[in-house]
N, C-alpha and C positions, 0 to 999 in steps of 0.2 A: 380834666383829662380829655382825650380826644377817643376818637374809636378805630378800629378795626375789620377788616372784612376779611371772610375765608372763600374761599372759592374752588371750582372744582373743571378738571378739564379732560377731554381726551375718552380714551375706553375707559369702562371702568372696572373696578377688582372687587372680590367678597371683602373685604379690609378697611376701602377707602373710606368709607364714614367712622371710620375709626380712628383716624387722624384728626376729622375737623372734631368729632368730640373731646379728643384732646387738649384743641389749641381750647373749644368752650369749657372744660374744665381749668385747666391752665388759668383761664382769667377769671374764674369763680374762686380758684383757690389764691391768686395773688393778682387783683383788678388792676393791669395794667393800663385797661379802656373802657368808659362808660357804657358802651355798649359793644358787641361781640356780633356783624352782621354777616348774613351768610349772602355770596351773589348769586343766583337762579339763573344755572346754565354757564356758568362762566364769565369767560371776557365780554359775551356776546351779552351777555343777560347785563352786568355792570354798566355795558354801555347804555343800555336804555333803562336801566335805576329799576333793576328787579331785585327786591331785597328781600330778606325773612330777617325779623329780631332773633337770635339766638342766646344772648343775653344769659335770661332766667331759664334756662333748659332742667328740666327737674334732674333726679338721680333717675327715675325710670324710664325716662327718655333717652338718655346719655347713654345707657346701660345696653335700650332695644336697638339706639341709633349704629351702636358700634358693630351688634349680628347683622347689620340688614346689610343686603348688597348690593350693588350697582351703588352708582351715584344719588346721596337723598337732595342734593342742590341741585341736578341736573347738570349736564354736562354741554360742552360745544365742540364744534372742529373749527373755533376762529380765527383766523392766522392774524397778527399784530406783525405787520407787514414796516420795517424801517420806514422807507418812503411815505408810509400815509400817516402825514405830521395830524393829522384832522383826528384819528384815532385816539394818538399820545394825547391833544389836548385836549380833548371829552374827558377821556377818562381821567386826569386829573385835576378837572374843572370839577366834575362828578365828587371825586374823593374829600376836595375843597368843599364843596358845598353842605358835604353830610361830614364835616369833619372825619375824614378819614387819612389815618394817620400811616396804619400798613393794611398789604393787602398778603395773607397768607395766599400760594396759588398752589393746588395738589392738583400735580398733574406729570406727566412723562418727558419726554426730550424734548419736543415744542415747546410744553407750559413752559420749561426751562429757559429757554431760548426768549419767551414772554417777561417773565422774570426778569434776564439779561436785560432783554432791550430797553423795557418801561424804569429801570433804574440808570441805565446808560441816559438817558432821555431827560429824566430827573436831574444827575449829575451834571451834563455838558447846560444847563438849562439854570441850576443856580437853583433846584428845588430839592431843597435839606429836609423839609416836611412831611416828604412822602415818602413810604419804604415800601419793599416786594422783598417778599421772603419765599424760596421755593421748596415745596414737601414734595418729594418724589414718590412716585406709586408708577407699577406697571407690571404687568403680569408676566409682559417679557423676558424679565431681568435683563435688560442690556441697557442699563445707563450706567457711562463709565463711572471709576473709581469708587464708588461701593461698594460693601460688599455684597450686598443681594440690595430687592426693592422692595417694600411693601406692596405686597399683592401678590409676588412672584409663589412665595411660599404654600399660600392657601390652592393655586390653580395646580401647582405645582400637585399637591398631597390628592387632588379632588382627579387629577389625572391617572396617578400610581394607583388609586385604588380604582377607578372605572376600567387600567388594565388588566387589573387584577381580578376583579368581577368578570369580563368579557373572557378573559380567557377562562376562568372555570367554567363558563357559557359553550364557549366553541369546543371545550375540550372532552364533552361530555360523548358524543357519537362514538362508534367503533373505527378503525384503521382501515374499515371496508371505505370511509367517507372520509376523502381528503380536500382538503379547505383551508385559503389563507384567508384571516381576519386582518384587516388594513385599518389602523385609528389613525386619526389626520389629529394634529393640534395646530395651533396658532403657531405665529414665531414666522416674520418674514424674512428678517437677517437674522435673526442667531435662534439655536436649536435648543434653550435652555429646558423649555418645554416641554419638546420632545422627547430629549434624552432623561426628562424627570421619572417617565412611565418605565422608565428601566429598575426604579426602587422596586416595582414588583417582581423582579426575575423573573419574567416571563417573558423577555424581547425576545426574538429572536432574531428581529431584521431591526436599524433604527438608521433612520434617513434623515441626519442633519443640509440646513443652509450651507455647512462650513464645511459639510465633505463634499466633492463633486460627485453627481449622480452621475453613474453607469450605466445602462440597461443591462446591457449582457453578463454584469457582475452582478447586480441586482436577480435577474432570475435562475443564474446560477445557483445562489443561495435561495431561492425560493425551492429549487427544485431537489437541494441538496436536504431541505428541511422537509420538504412534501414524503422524499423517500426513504430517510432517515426515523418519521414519527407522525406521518399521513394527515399533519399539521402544521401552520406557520403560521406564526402573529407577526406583525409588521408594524412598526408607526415610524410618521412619517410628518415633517414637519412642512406645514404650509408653503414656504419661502424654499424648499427644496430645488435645486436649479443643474443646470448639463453646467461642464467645464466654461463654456461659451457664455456662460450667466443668464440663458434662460430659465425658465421656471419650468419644471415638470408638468405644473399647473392645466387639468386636459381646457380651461378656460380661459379664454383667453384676457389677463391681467389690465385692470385698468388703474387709471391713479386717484387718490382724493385730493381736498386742496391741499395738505403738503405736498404732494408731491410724491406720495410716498404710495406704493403698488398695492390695490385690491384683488387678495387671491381668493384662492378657493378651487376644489377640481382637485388635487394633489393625489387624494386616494381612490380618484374615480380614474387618473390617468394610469395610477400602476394597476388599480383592478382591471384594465382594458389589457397591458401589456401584458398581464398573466393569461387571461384568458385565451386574448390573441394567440399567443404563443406556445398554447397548450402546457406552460408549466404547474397546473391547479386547473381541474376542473370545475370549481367555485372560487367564488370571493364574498364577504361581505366588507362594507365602507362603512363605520361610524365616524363623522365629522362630530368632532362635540363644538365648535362652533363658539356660539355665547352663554355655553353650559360650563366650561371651563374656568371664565373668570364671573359668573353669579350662582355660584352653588354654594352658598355660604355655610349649610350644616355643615360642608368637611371645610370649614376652616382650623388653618392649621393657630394653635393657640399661640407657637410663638410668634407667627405673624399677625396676629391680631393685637396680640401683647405691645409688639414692638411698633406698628403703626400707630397704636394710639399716643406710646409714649414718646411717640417724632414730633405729632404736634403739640404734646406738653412740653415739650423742648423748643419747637421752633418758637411757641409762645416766650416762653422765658428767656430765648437768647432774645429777643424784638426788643427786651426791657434795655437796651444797649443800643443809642438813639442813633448811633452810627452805623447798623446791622442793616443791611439793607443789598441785595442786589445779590443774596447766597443763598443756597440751599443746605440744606439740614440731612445728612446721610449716617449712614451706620457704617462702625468697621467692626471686624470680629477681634474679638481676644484673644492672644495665646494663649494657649495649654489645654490640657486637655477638656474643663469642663466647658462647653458650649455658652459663649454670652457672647454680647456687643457692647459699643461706648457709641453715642452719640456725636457728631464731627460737624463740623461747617466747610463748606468749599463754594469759592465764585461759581454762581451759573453759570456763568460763561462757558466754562472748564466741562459743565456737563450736555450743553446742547450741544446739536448735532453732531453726537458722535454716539459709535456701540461699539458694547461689550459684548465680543462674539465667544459662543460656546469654545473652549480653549481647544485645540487642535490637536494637545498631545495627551488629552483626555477623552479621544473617540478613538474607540480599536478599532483595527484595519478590516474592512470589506462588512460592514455595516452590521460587528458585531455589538455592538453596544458601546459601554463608557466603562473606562476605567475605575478601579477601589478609590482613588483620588478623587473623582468626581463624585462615586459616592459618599465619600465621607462628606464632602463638601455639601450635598444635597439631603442626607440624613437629617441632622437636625434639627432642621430650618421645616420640616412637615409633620415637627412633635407634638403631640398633643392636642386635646381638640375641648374648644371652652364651650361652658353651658349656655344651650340654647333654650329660650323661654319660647314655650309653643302657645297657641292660642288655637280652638277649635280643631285640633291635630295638625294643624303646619304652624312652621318658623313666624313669631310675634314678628311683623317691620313698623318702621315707623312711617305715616305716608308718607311718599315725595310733597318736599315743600313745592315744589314749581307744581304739584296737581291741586294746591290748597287755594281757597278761595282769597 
């Protein structure tokens, strides 16, 4: 038999090591490859042959690996650029040499797009030997045609309850003390995030990517809410932007190597316009930042459930020597009880493109999200699986890239 590598790329989610122990169970339970390697930091780590055996992974490994969160391979922002032919041929020299036969890649619309290319690369090339299989993970939720991502769920649930904490926080004062509370999420094109803190009923303002921001409507309702209940909660998603597609963003936005906009500032810009404009006499700003996708005690159990069981599936479809150059997604079931079916679809099909918060699922003048969205978003943050603690915080397992 030949082997395997898993790999990991992009931001990372409370979940995503819950996939690759997947695909390492997967081949403990039907050895499709002698060995099971995992690559250290991604495309980037592969290329220079940073590897962990993952192989013999005990039960209590498997078990810690799948609570722990952020990335335990380490992660990159590598771009796998068409043009740099020098890239495609390492890495498949690399693969050749350590017999490696697929490369699982968990990672978001890029790793996808990584996926695409190094199978595209393979085929036009006459190399049947190599496969790329892609798991999707992202805390976004905006990779098309799934129906949610691995990751989205957990950030999703760890949000609705910090809104729902803060506001019993801010709500405590008398009506003599009027105060908006302002939470910023992630979410640079689509508001999935955002509009998740609405499971707590307690929005009172919600500022998606996909609605255009106002000012003057925007503090309209602050002030409507100031004199109504001498309180307003507000969240607000990072990518938030005017008609003109600027960013509300009070910083001024730059880009990474995709290409793609470094924000931040979102709830510091409307905390300014309140105050500026005397509609609140106070503000506070919580950015939850990179607390949103690694706070892994509020993972949500059907998203940890179902990441793992993506890479016992991507495992098992790989046994199918012509699998190669797709991703591995979920679709939901009809009727009423809550479940998925695992699906295959060309990478291709899912890079560079998003699935933006749907349009006719944001009520007008930034009252929240329709019963539609909620039902939609309900499920998917049920339940919450057992965490083993060690010396009163969450057991992890170390990062392999900090091991010797």
């Amino acid at each position: 038999m030949s082997n395997c590598i898993v790999a990991q790329s992009g931001g990372p989610t409370s979940v995503i090591n819950a996939t690759v122990a997947g695909v390492v169970k997967g081949n403990q339970m039907n050895p499709l490859y002698d060995h099971v390697y995992g690559g250290l930091n991604g495309i980037e780590g592969i290329l220079a042959e940073r590897f962990v055996d993952l192989t013999n992974m005990s039960e209590e490994e498997n078990r810690i690996l799948q609570q722990t969160p952020s990335s335990a391979l380490g992660s990159c922002r590598y771009k796998m650029k068409r043009d740099n032919v020098e890239d495609f041929e390492k890495l498949l020299h690399i693969m050749e040499k350590y017999d490696i036969e697929t490369m699982f890649y968990t990672g978001g619309n890029d790793s996808m797009d990584t996926v695409a290319a190094l199978s595209e690369y393979a085929a036009e090339h006459g190399i049947a030997n190599r496969r790329f299989i892609g798991c999707p993970k992202t805390v976004d939720n905006d990779l098309v045609v799934i129906d949610h991502c691995p990751g989205f769920a957990s950030a999703a649930k760890f949000i609705a309850m910090t809104a729902l904490q803060t506001w019993l926080d801010v709500t405590v004062y008398p009506p003599s003390r009027q105060e908006v509370f302002i939470l910023e999420t992630m979410g640079r094109d689509a508001g999935w995030l955002a509009a998740s803190a609405c499971l707590s009923g307690k929005i009172d303002i919600l500022i998606l990517p996909e609605d255009v921001f106002d000012k003057e409507l925007f503090l309209k309702r602050v002030r409507e809410c100031i004199a109504e209940k001498s309180k307003c909660y507000v969240v607000v998603s990072e990518g938030a932007r005017y008609a003109d597609g600027s960013y509300i963003a009070a910083a001024e936005s730059k880009n990474d190597l995709f290409g793609h906009a470094v924000l931040g500032g979102a709830g510091e810009a409307l905390e300014q316009m309140i105050l500026e404009s005397g509609a609140a006499p106070r503000c506070k700003v919580q950015d939850l930042a990179s607390a949103q996708r690694s706070h892994a005690t509020e993972q949500s159990l059907v998203d940890r459930t179902e990441a793992y069981r993506l890479g016992l599936s991507a495992h098992m479809h790989s046994a199918d020597k012509s699998f190669t150059g797709q991703m591995v997604g979920m679709k939901r079931r009809e009727g009423e009880r809550y479940d998925v079916e695992y699906f295959t679809i060309p990478a291709k099909e899912v890079a560079n493109y998003v699935k933006h918060f749907p349009a006719d699922w944001i009520l007008p003048e930034y009252r929240g999200i329709t019963q539609e969205a909620h039902d939609y978003l309900q499920p998917l943050i049920e339940g919450t699986p057992y965490i083993t603690y060690k010396n009163g915080l969450p057991a992890y397992v170390e990062p392999y890239y900090l091991r010797d």
